[in-house]
Backbone as JSON, one array per atom type, in Angstrom:
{
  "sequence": "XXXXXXXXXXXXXXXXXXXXXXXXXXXXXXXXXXXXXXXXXXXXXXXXXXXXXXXXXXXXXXXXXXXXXXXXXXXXXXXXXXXXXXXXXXXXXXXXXXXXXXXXXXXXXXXXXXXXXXXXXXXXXX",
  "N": [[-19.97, -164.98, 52.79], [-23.68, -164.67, 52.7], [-26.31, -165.05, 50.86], [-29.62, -164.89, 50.28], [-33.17, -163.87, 49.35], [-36.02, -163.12, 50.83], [-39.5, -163.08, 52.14], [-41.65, -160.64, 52.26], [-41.27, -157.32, 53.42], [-38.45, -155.03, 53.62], [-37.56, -153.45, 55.63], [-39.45, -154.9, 57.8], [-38.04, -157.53, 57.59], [-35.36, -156.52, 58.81], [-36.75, -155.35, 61.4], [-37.19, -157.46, 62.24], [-34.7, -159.41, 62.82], [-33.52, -157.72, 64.3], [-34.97, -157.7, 66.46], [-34.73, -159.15, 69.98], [-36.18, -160.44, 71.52], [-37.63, -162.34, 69.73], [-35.53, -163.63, 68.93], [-34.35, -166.01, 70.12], [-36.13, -167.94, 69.04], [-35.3, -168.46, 66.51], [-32.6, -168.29, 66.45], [-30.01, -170.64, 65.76], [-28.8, -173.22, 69.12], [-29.11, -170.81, 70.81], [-29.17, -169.89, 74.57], [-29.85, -167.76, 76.16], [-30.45, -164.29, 75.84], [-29.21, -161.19, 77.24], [-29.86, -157.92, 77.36], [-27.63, -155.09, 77.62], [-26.98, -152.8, 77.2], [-29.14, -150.05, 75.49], [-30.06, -148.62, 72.65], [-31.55, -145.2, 72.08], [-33.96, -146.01, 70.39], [-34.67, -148.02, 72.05], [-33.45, -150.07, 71.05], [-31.17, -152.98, 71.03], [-28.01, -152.15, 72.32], [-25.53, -153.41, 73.27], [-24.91, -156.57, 73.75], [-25.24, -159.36, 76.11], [-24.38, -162.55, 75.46], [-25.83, -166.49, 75.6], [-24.87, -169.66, 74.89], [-25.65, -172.62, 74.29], [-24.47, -175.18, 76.64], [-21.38, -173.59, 77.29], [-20.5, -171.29, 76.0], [-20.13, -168.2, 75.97], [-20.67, -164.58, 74.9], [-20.03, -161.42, 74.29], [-21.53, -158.45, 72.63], [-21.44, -155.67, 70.64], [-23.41, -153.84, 69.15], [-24.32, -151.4, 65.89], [-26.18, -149.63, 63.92], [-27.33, -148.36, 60.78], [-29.92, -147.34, 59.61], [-31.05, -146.12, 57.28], [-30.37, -147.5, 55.59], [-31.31, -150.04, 56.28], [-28.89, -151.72, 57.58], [-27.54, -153.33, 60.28], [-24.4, -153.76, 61.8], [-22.18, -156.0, 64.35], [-19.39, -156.3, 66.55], [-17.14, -157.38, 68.8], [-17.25, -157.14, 71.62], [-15.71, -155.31, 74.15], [-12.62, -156.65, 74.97], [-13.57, -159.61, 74.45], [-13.37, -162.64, 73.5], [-14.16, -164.94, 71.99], [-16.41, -164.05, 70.28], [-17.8, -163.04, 67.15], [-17.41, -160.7, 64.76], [-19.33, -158.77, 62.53], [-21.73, -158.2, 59.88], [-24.97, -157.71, 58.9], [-27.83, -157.17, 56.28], [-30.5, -155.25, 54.48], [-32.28, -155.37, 51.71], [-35.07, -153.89, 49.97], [-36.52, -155.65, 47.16], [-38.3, -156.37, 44.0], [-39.43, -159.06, 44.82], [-39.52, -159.65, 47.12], [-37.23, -159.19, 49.85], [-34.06, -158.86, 49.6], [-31.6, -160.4, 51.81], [-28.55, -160.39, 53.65], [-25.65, -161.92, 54.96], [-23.21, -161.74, 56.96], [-19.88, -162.9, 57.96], [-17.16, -161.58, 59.64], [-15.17, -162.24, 60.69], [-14.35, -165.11, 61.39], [-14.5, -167.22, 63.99], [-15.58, -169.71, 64.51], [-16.31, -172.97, 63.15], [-16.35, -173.73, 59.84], [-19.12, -173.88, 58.37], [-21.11, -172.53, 60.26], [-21.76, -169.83, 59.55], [-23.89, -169.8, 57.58], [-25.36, -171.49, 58.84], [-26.78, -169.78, 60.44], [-27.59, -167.82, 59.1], [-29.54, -169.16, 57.92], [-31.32, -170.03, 59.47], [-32.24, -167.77, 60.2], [-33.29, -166.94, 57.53], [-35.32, -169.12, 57.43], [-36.62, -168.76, 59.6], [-38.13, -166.61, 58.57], [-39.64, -167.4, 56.52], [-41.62, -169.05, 57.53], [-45.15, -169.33, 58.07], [-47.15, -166.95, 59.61]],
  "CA": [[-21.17, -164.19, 52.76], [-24.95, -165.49, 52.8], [-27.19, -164.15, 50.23], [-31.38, -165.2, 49.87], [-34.59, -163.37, 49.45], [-37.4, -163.84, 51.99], [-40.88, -162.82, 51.78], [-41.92, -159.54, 52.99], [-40.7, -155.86, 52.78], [-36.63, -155.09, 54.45], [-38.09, -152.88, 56.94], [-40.2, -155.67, 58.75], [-37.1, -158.3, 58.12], [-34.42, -155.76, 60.1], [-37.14, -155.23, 62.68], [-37.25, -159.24, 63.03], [-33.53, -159.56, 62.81], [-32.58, -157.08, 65.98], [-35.81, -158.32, 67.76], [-34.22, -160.09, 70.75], [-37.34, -161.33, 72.01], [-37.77, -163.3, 68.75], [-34.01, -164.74, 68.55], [-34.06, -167.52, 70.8], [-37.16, -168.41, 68.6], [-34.72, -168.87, 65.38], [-31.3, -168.13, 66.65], [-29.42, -172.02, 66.7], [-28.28, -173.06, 70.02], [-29.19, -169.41, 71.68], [-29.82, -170.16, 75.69], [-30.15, -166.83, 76.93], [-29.48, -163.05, 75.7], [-29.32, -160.18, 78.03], [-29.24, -156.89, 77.17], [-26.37, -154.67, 78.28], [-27.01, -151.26, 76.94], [-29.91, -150.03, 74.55], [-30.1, -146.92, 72.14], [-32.87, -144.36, 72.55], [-35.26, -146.57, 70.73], [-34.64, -149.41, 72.61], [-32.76, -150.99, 70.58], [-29.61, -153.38, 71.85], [-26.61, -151.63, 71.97], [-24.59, -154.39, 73.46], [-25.96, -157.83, 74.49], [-24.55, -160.99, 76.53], [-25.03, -164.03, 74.67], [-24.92, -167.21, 76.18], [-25.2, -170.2, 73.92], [-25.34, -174.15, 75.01], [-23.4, -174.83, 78.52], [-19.88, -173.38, 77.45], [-20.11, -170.47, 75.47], [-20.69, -166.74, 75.89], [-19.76, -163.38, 74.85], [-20.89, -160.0, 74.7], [-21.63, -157.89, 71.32], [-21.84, -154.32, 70.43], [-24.33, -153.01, 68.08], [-24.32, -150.14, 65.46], [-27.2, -149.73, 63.08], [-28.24, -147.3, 59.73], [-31.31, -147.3, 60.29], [-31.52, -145.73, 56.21], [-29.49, -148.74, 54.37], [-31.68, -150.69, 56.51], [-28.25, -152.43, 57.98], [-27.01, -153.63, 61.31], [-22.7, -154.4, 62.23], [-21.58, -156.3, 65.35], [-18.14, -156.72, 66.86], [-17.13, -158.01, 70.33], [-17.33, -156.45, 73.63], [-14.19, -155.24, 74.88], [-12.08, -158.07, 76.28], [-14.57, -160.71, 74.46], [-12.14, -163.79, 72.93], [-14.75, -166.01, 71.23], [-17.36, -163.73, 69.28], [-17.45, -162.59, 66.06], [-17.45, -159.7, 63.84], [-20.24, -159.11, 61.22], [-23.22, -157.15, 59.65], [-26.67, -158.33, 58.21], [-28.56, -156.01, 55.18], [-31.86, -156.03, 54.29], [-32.73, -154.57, 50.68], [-36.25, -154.64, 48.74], [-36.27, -156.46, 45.65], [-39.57, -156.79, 43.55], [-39.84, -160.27, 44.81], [-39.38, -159.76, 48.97], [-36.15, -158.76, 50.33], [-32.59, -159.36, 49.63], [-30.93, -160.53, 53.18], [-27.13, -160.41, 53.19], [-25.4, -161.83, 56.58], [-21.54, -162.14, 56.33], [-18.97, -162.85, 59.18], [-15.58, -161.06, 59.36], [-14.0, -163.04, 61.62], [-14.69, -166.62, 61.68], [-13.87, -168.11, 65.21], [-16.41, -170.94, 64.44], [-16.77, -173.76, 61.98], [-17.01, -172.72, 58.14], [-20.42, -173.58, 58.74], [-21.9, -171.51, 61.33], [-22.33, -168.13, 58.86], [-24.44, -170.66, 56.92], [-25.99, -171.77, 59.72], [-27.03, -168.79, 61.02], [-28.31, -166.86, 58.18], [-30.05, -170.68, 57.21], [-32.02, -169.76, 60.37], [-33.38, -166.72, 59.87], [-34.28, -167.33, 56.54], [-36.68, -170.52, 57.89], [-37.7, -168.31, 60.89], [-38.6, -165.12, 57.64], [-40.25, -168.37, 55.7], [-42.81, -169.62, 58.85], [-46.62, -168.37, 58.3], [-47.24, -166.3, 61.22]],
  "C": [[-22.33, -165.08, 52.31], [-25.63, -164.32, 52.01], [-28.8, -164.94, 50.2], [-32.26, -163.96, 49.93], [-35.33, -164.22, 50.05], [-38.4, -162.85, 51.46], [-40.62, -161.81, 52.78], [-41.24, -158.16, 52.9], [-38.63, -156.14, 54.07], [-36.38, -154.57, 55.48], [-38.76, -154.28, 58.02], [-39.36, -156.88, 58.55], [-35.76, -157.99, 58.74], [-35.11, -155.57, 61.19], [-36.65, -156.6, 63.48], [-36.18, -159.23, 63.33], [-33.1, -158.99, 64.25], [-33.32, -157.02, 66.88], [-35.06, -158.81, 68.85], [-35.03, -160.77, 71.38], [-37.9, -161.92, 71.51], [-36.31, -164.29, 68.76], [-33.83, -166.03, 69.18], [-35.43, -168.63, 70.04], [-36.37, -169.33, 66.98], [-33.36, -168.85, 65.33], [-30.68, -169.49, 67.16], [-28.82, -171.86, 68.05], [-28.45, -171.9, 71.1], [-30.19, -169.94, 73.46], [-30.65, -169.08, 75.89], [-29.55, -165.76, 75.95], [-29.99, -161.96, 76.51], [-29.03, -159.32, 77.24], [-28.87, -155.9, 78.01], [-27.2, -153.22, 78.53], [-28.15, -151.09, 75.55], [-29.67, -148.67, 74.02], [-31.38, -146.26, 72.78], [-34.27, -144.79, 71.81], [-35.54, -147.85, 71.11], [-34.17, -150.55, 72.0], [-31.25, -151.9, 71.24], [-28.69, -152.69, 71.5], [-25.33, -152.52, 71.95], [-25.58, -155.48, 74.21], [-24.87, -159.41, 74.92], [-25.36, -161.75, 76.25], [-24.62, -165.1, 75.3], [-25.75, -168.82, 75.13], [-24.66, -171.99, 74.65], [-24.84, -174.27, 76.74], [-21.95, -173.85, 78.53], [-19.73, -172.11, 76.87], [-21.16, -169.06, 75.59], [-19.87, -165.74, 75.28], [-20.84, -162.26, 74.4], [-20.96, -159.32, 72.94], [-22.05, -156.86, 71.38], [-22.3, -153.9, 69.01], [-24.16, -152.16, 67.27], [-25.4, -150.04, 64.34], [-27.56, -148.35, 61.9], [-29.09, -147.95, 59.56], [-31.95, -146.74, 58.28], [-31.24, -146.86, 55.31], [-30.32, -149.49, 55.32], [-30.2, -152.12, 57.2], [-27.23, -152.35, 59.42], [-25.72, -154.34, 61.82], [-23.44, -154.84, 63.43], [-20.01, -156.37, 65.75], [-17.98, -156.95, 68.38], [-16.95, -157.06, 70.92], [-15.9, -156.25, 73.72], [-13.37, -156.17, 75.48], [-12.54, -159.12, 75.83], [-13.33, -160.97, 73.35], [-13.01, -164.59, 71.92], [-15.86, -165.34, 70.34], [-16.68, -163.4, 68.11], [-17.97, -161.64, 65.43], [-18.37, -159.94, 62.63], [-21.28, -158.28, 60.99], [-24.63, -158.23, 59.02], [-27.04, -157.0, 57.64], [-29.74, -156.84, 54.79], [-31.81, -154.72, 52.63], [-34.06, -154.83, 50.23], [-35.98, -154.7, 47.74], [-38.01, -156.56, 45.19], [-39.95, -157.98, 44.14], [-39.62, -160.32, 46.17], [-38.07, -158.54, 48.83], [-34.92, -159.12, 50.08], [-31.8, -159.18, 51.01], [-29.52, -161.11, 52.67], [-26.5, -160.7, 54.82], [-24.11, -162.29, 55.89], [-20.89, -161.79, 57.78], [-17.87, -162.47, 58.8], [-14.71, -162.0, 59.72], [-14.25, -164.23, 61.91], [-14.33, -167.83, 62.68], [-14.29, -169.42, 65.17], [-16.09, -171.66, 63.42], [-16.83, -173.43, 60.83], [-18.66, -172.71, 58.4], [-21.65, -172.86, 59.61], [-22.24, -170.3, 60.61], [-23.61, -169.09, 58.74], [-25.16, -170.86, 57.55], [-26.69, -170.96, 60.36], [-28.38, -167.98, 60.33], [-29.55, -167.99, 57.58], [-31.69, -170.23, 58.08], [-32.78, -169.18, 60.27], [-34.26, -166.49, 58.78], [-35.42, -168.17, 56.7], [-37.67, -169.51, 58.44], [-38.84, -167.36, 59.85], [-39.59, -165.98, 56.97], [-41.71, -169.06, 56.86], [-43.9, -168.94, 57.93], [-46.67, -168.05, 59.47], [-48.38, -165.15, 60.8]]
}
């Protein structure tokens, strides 16, 4: 599990987070993501990921929308993704972001790597 505080409220770092038209902006390695299936506010439901030349797979969504936190787990049939949530809390001092993988098909480093990311991307001036 990945713990930091970023700047800004937990609402406007879960928007960023399940943006997909920000992720290839801070998401390592991310070629391409399609989305599959969306909820009713357009949010991804399921999305094909395709990452460098060799690797893809698909991911299904679920989101409380009150805890401010968003699961994944693979696509039906999908061999190489992984299982995991992201939380956003406010803290007097920003946000407390929490990203943790269940299932670790990758590297030890890749949670790390991941959550390393979004923290930078939450850290930019914009």
């Amino acid at each position: 599990m990945f713990e930091a505080v970023i700047p800004g409220s937990a609402q406007r770092a879960f928007d960023e987070f399940v943006d997909l038209k920000v992720a290839r902006l801070w998401l390592p390695g991310l070629r391409r993501a399609r989305v599959v299936r969306s909820d009713e506010n357009g949010r991804p439901l399921e999305v094909f990921y395709e990452f460098g030349e060799s690797l893809s797979y698909a991911l299904v969504y679920a989101y409380d929308d009150a805890a401010k936190k968003v699961r994944w787990v693979p696509s039906s049939g999908v061999r190489d993704a992984v299982s995991g949530m992201a939380s956003f809390e406010d803290t007097p001092s920003g946000c407390r972001f929490t990203y943790a993988l269940e299932s670790l098909k990758r590297d030890e480093g890749h949670e790390r790597e991941v959550a390393a990311a979004f923290v930078a991307w939450m850290n930019q001036a914009r």
